[in-house]
C-alpha positions, 0 to 999 in steps of 0.5 A: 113219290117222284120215282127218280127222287126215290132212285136216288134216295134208296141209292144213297141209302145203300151206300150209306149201309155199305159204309156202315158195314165197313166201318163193322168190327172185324169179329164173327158177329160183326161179319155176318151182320154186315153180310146180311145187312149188305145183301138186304140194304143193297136189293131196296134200290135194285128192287125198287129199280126193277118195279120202275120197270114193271109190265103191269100194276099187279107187277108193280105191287109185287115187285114193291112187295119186295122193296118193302121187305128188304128195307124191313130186314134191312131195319131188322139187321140194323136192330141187331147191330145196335143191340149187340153194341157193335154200333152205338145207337146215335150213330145209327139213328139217322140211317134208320131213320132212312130206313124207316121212311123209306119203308113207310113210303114203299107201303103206302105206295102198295096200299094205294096201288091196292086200291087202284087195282081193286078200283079197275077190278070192281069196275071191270065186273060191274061192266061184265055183270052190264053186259050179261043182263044185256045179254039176258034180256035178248 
């Protein structure tokens, strides 16, 4: 995942959710799903910025950890939309499928970096456990 494709991709994808927002009914229930929905749809970018500017892997993965549940809550609130028939569902089908890619990427992103800390760590004890027989033996 090219990190400035994806900048740009959750940025249209927030103002995507705003838009849908302010086209909500102007009811209690249309209201509060569209502040949900805002607050949610509007941090998958921020998040997905700030983890650009991680300090380390292990930062990384927790600021992705993030990004993948607001997109997943975000998903939630437009579930919610649709079932309450504030939006019909073809309307709200490409914006969810957005959503849904987005949210597929971000885990496989944090599954890969898993491994690649699991790697470094395996590898840093395996080191550790060298030295100390080394160490032993003298």
């Amino acid at each position: 995942m090219d990190p400035a494709e994806f900048k740009r991709r959750t940025k249209k994808f927030e103002l995507r959710v705003l838009k849908l927002c302010d086209s909500l009914p102007q009811s209690r229930s249309g209201e509060v799903l569209a502040r949900q929905l805002i607050r949610s749809g509007t941090s998958v970018g921020a998040n997905y910025r700030a983890a650009c500017r991680a300090l380390s892997r292990r930062d990384m993965l927790a600021k992705l950890g993030n990004v993948e549940e607001e997109a997943d809550e975000s998903l939630f609130w437009m579930e919610l939309i649709t079932e309450h028939g504030l939006v019909p569902p073809p309307r709200m089908a490409s914006i969810m499928r957005e959503g849904d890619e987005i949210l597929a990427m971000v885990v496989a992103s944090r599954r890969t970096l898993r491994q690649g800390i699991a790697y470094t760590s395996s590898k840093k004890d395996s080191i550790k456990n060298r030295q100390s027989k080394i160490d032993n033996r003298e």
